[in-house]
Rosetta silent file (secondary structure, phi, psi, omega in degrees, C-alpha in Angstrom):
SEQUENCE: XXXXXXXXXXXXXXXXXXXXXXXXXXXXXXXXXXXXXXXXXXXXXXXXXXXXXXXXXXXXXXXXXXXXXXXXXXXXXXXX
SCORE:     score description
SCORE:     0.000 S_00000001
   1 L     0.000  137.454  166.486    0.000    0.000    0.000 S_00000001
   2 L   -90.681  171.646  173.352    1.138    3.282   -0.549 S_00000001
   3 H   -34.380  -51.507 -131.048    1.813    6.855    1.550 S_00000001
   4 H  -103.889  -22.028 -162.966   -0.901    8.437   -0.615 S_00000001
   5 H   -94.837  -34.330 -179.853   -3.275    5.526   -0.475 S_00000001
   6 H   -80.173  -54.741  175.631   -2.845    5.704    3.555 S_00000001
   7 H   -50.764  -31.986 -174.698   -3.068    9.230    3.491 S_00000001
   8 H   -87.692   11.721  172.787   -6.400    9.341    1.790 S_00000001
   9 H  -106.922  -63.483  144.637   -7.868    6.621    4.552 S_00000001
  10 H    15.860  -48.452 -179.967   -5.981    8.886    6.949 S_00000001
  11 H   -67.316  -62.044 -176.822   -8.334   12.140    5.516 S_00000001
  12 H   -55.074  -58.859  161.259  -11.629   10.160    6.430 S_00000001
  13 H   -39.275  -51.116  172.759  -10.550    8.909    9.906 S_00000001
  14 H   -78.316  -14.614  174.194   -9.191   12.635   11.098 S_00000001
  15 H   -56.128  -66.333  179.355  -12.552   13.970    9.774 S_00000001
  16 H   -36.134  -66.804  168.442  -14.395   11.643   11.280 S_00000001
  17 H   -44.482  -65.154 -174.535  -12.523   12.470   14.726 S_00000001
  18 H   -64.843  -31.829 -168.583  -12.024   15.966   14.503 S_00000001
  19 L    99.573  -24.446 -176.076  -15.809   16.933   12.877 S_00000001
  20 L  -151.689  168.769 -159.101  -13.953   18.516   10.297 S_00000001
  21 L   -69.386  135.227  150.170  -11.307   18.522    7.263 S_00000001
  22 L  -108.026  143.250  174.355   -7.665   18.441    8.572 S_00000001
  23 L  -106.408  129.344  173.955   -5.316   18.925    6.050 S_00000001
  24 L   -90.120  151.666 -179.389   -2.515   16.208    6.594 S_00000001
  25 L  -171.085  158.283  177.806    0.958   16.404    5.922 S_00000001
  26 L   -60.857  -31.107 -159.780    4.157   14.526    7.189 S_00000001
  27 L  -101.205  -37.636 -126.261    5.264   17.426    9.336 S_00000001
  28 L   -94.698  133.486  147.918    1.828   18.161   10.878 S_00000001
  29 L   -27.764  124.904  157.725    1.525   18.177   14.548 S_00000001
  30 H   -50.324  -76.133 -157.299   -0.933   17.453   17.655 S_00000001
  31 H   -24.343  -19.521 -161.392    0.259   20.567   18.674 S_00000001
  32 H   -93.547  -18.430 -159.738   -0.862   21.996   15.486 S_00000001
  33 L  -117.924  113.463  169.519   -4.218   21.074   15.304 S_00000001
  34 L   -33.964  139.002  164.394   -7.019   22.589   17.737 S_00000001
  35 L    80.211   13.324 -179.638   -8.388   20.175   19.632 S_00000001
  36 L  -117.355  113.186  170.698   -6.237   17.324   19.618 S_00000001
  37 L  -131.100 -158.437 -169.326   -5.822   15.859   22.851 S_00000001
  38 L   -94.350   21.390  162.411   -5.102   12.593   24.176 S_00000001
  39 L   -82.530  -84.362 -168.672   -8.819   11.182   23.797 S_00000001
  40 H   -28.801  -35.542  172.414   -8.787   12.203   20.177 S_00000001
  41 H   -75.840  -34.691  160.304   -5.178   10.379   19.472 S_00000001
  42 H   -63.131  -45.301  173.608   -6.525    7.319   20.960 S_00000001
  43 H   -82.506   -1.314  163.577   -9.510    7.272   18.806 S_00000001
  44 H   -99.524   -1.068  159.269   -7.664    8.033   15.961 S_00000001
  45 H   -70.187  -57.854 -149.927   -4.969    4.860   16.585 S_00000001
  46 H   -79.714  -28.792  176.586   -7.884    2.653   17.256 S_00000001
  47 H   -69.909  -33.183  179.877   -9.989    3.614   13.953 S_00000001
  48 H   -80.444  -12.843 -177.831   -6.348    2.853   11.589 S_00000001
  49 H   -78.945  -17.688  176.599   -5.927   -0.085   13.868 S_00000001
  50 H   -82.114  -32.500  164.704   -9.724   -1.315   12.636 S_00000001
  51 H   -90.302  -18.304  152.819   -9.350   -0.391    9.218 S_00000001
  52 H   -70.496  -25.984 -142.622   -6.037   -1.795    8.512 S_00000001
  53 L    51.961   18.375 -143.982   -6.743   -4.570   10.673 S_00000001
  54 L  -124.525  161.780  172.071   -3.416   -4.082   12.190 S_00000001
  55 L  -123.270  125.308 -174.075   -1.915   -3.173   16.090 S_00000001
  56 L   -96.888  113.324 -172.921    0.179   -0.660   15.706 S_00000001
  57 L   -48.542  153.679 -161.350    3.141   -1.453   18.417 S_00000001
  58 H   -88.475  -30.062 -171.352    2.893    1.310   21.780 S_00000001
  59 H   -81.564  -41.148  160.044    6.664    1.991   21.631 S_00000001
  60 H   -35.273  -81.850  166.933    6.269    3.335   17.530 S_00000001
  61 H    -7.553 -108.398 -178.794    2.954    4.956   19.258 S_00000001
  62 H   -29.998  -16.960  163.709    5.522    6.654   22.005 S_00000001
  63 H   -88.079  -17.548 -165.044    8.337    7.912   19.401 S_00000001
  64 L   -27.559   44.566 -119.242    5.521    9.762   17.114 S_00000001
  65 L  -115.348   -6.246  177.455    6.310   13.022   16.637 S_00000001
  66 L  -168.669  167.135 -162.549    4.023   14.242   13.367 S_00000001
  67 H   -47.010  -67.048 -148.460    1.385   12.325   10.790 S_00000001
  68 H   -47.098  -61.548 -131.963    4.770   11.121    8.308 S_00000001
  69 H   -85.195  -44.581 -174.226    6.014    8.659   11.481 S_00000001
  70 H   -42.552  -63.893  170.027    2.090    7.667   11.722 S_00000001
  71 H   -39.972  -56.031  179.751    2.225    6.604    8.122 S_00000001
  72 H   -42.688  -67.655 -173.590    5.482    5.312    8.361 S_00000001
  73 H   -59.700  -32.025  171.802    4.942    2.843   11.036 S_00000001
  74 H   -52.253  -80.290  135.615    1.181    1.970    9.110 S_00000001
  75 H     3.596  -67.124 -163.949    3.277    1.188    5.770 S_00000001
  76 H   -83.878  -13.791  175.557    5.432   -0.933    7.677 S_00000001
  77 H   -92.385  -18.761  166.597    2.599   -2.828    9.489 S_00000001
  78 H   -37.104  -52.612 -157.150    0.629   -2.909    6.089 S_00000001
  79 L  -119.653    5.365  159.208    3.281   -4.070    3.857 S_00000001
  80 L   -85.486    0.000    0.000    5.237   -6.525    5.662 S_00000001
């Protein structure tokens, strides 16, 4: 699967959370985005962990630092 194919399940899923349109990028932030706390980041692991089917390991979870490492580690539980 690719970035851009993740990103565009990625679009639906922060909508879905958030109420509204997020624009994603690699560099984007919690910090960047109103309203992202640590309820919202838990419901947005557990909706890519339901739609991938996948568990995304807690120490990848604990290094995150912006969407690109989210993707990353999704891509690597995807496509191995």
């Amino acid at each position: 699967m690719s970035n851009a194919e993740i990103y565009a399940v990625l679009d639906g899923i922060f909508a879905r959370v958030f109420r509204r349109h997020i624009d994603l990028h690699p560099a984007l932030t919690a910090k960047e985005v109103p309203g992202w706390d640590s309820f919202r980041f838990v419901s947005i692991i557990m909706a890519t962990e339901e739609h991938f089917h996948i568990k995304l390991p807690a120490d990848d979870l604990d290094d995150l630092a912006n969407v690109g490492d989210l993707v990353r580690i999704i891509a690597k539980q995807v496509n191995d």
